[in-house]
C-alpha positions as CSV (number, residue, x, y, z in Angstrom):
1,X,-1.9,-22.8,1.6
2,X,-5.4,-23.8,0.5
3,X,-6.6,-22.4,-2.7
4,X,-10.7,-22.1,-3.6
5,X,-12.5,-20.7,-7.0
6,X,-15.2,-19.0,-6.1
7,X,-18.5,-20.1,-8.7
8,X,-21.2,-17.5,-7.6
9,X,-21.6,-17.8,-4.2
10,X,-20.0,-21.7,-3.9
11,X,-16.3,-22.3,-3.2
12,X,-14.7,-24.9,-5.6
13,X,-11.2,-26.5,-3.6
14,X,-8.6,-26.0,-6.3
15,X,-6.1,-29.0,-6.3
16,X,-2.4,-29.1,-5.5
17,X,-1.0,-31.3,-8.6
18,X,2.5,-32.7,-8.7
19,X,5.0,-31.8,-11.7
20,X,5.5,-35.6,-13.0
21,X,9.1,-35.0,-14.1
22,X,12.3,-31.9,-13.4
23,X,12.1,-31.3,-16.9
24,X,8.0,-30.6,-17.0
25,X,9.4,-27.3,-14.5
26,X,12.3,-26.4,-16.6
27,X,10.7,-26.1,-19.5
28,X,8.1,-24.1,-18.2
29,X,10.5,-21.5,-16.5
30,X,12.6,-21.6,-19.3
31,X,9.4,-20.7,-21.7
32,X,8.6,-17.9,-19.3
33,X,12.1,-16.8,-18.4
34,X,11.1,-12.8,-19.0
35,X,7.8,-12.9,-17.3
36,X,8.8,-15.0,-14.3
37,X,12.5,-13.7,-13.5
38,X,13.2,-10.4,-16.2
39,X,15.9,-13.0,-17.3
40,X,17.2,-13.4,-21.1
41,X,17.5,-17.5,-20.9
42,X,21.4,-18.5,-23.0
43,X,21.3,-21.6,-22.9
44,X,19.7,-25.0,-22.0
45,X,21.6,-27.8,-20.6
46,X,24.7,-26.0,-20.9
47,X,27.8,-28.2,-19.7
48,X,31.7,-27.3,-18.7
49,X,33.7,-29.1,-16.8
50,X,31.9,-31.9,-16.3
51,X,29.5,-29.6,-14.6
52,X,25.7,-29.2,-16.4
53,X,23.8,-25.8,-15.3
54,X,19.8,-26.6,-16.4
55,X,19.1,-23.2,-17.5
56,X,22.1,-20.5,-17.8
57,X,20.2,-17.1,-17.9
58,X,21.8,-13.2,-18.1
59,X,20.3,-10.0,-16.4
60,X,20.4,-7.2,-18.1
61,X,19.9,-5.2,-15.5
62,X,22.4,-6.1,-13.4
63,X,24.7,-7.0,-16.7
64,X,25.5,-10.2,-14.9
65,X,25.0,-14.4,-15.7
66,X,22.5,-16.0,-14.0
67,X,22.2,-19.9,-13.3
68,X,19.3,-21.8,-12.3
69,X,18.8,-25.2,-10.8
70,X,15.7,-26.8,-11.0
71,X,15.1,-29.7,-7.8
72,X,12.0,-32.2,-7.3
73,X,14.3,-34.1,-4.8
74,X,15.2,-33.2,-1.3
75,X,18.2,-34.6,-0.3
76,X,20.8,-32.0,-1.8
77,X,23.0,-29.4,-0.4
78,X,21.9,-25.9,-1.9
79,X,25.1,-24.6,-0.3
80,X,27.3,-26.7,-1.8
81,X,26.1,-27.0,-5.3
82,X,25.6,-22.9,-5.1
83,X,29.5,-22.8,-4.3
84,X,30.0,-25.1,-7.0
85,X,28.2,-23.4,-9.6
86,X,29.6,-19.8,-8.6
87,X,33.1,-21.5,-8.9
88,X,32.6,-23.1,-12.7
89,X,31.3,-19.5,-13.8
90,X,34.2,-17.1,-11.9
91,X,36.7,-19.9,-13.0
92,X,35.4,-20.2,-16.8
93,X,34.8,-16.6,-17.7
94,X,35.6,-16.7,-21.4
95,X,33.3,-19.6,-21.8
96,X,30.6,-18.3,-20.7
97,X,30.7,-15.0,-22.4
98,X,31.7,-16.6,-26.0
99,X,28.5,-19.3,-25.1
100,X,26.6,-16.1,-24.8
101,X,27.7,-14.7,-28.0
102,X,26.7,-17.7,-29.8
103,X,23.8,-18.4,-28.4
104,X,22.4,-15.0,-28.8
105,X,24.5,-13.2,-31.8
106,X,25.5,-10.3,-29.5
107,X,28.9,-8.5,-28.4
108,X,29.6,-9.3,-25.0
109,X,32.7,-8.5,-23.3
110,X,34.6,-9.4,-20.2
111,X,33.9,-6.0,-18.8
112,X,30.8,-5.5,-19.8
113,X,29.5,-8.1,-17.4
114,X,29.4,-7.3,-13.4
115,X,31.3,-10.9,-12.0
116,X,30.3,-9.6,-8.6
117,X,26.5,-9.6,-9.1
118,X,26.3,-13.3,-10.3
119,X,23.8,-15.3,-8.7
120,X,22.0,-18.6,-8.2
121,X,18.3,-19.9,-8.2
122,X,17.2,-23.0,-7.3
123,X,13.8,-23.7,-7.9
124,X,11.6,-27.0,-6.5
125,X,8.2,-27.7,-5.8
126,X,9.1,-27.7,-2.0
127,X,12.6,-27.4,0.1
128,X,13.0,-28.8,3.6
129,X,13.7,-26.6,6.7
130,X,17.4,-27.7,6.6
131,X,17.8,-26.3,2.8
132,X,15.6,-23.1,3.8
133,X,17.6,-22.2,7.1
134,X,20.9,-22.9,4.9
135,X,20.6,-20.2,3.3
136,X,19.9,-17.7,6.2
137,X,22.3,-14.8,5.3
138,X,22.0,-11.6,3.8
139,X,24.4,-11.8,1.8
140,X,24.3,-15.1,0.0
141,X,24.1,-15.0,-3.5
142,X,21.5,-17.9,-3.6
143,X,17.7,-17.6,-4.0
144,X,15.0,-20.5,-3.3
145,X,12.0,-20.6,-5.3
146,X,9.2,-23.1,-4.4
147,X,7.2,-23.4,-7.8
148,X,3.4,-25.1,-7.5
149,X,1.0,-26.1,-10.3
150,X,-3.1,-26.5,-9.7
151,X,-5.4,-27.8,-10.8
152,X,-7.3,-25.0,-12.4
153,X,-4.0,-24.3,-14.4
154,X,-2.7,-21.8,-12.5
155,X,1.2,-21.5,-11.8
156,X,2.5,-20.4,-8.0
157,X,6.0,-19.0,-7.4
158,X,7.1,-18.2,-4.2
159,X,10.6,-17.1,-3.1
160,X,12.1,-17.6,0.6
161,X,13.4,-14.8,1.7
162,X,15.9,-14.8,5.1
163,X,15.3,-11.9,7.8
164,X,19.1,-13.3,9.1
165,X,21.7,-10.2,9.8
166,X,24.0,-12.4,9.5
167,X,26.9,-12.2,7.3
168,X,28.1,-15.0,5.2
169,X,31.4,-13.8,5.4
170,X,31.4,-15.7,9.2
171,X,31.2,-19.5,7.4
172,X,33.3,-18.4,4.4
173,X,36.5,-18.1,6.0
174,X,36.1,-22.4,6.9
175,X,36.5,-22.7,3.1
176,X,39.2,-21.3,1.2
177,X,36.9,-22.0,-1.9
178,X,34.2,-20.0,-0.5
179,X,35.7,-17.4,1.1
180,X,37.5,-17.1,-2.5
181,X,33.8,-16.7,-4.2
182,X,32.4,-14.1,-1.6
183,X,35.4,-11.7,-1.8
184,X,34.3,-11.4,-5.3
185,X,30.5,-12.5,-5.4
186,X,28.3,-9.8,-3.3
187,X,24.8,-9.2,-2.9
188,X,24.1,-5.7,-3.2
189,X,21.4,-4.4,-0.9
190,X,19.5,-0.8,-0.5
191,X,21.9,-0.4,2.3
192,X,25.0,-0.5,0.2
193,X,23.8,2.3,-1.6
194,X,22.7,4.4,0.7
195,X,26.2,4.5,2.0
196,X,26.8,6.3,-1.2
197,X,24.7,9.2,-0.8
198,X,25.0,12.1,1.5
199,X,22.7,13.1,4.7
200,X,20.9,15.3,1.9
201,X,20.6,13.2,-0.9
202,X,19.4,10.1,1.5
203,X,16.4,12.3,2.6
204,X,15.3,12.8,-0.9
205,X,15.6,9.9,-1.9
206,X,13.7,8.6,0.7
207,X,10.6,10.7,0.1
208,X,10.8,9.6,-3.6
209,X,10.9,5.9,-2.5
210,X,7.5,6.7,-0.5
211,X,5.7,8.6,-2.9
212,X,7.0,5.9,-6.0
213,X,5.9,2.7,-3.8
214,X,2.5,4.4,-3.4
215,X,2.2,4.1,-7.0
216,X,1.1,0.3,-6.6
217,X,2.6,-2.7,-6.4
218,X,6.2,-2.4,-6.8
219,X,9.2,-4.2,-5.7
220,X,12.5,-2.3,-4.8
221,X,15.3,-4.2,-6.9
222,X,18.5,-2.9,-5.6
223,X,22.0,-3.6,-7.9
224,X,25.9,-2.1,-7.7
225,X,25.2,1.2,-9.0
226,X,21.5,2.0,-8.5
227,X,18.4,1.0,-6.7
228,X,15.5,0.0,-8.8
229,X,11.4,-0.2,-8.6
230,X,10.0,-2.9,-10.7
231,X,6.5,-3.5,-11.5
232,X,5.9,-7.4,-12.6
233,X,9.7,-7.8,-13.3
234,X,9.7,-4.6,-15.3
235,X,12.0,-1.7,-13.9
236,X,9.8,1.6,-13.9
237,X,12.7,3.5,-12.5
238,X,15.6,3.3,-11.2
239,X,17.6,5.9,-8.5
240,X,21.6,6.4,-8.5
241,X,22.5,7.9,-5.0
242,X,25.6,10.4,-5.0
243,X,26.8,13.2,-2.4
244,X,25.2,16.0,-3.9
245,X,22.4,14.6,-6.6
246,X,20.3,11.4,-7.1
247,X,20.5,10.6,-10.5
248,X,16.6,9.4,-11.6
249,X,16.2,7.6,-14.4
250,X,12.8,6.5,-16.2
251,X,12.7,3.5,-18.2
252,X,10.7,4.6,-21.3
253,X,12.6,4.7,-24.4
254,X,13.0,7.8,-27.0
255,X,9.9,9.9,-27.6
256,X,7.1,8.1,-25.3
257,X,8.0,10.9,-22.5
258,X,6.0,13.7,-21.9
259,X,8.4,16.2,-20.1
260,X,7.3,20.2,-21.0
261,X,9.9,21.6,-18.6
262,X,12.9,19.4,-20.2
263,X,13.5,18.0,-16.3
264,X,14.9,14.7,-18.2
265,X,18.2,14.5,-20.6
266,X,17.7,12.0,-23.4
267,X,20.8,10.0,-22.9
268,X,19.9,6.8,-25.5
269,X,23.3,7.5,-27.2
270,X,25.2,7.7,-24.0
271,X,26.6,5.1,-21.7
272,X,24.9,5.0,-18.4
273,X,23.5,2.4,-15.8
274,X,20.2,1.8,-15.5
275,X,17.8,1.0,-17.7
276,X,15.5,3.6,-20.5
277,X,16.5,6.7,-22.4
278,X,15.6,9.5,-19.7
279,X,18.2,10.5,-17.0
280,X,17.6,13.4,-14.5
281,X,19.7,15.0,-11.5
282,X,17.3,15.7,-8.5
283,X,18.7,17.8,-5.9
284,X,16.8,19.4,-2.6
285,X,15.8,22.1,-5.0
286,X,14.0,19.5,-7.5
287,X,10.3,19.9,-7.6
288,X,9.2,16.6,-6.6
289,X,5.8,16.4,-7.4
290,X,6.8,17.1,-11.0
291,X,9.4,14.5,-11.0
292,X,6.5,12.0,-9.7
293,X,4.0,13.3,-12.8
294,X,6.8,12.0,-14.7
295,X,7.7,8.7,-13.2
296,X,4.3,7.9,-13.0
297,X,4.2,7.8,-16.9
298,X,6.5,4.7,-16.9
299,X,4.6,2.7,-14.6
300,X,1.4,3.4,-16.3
301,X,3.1,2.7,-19.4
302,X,4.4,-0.6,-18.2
303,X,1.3,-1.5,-16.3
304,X,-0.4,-1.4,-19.6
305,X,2.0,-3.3,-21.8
């Protein structure tokens, strides 16, 4: 991709330059975790096993461990060092939550993280068409970032993302290790929770997702329990699909939503997925455009902030 700065009316080529060392990345990402991946970073250089992870990161969101890989090499095998990884966390699980609770002075428990929504990122300056077409499932809990500085100080990040159909689950079953990790390792997908909703409920919801993606830029962030829309790694809100209801909730905490007809239940003292202190059930009866007047004071909020 060629890059220009435009100075009045003259273009100015803007340079690709080369990270000198791995560590010159890491440290970056790890400086940016929150902006760049909505990550709370644990712990640097954090070794088991015999086994170092660069950066171990959670996600609240998703209420699950994250660990990232940082590459200015080419000749590794994302698969196998993904499977590897995976294995040291699902193997080690009291480590890594008592590292967490060091690290960051909170109570986490074994159930309070979702094992099955762990995941992988490997991050390099450039991967080759072997390591990209490696990963071509849709269900592989890995992610490729390709991560470029220029010379006008600006920072690209790019992920590779695989159109494949194609289930994992057909290579797994060579390995008795990795078949072992994707029985309980999944990545969950809009699809997955449709299935959970009804013919009713799948209709609203999606005339919601139209009218909250013509809000602006938003990503759709799908986890277990609920499908999310993030705005710059920030969930704006976040739809639960059952039988009879959608539950709709808008992350805003206590008191910074305007809502005269009481649509919303404050549940910040209540257990719930999701993220924010507003919850709603929206049947076929809901009045949408209401619900929208709503929603759309989160993402103005976090397009703000």
């Amino acid at each position: 991709m060629d890059l220009y700065k435009l100075n009045k009316t003259k273009l100015e080529e803007v340079k690709n330059i080369s990270f000198k060392l791995e560590k010159d990345i890491q440290s970056l990402v790890e400086e940016n975790l929150g902006l760049l991946f909505g990550l709370e970073l644990v712990k640097s250089e954090f070794q088991l096993n015999g086994l170092r992870i660069d950066s171990l990161g959670f996600d609240q969101q998703s209420r699950s461990f994250v660990i990232i890989e940082y590459k200015k090499g080419k000749s590794y095998s994302v698969i196998d060092q993904g499977y590897s990884y995976l294995s040291l966390l699902l193997n080690n699980k009291a480590d890594f939550i008592l590292e967490y609770q060091e690290q960051t002075g909170k109570t986490l428990k074994r159930d309070d993280v979702d094992w099955s929504q762990s995941r992988v990122i490997f991050i390099s300056p450039q991967f080759t068409t072997y390591q990209k077409q490696s990963i071509e499932f849709k269900d592989l809990p890995f992610e490729l970032w390709e991560i470029k500085k220029y010379s006008n100080d600006t920072i690209l990040l790019n992920q590779h993302k695989s159109n494949s159909q194609e289930s994992v689950q057909t290579i797994s079953k060579k390995d008795t290790e990795m078949e072992k990790i994707s029985k309980e390792v999944r990545v969950y997908n809009e699809e997955y929770n449709l299935e959970k909703g009804s013919p009713e409920t799948i209709e609203i919801y999606q005339s919601l997702k139209e009218r909250i993606l013509n809000l602006g830029e938003l990503d759709i962030s799908p986890t277990k329990f609920y499908v999310g829309f993030k705005l710059s790694k920030k969930v704006v809100t976040d739809i639960e699909l059952q039988k009879k209801q959608l539950r709709v909730r808008i992350n805003l905490k206590k008191g910074l939503l305007d809502d005269p007809k009481n649509l919303f239940e404050d549940v910040s003292e209540k257990g719930h997925w999701g993220l924010g202190d507003y919850e709603a059930k929206i049947t076929i009866d809901s009045d949408l455009d209401y619900l929208m007047s709503l929603i759309k004071q989160s993402y103005n909020y976090h397009n703000n902030s």
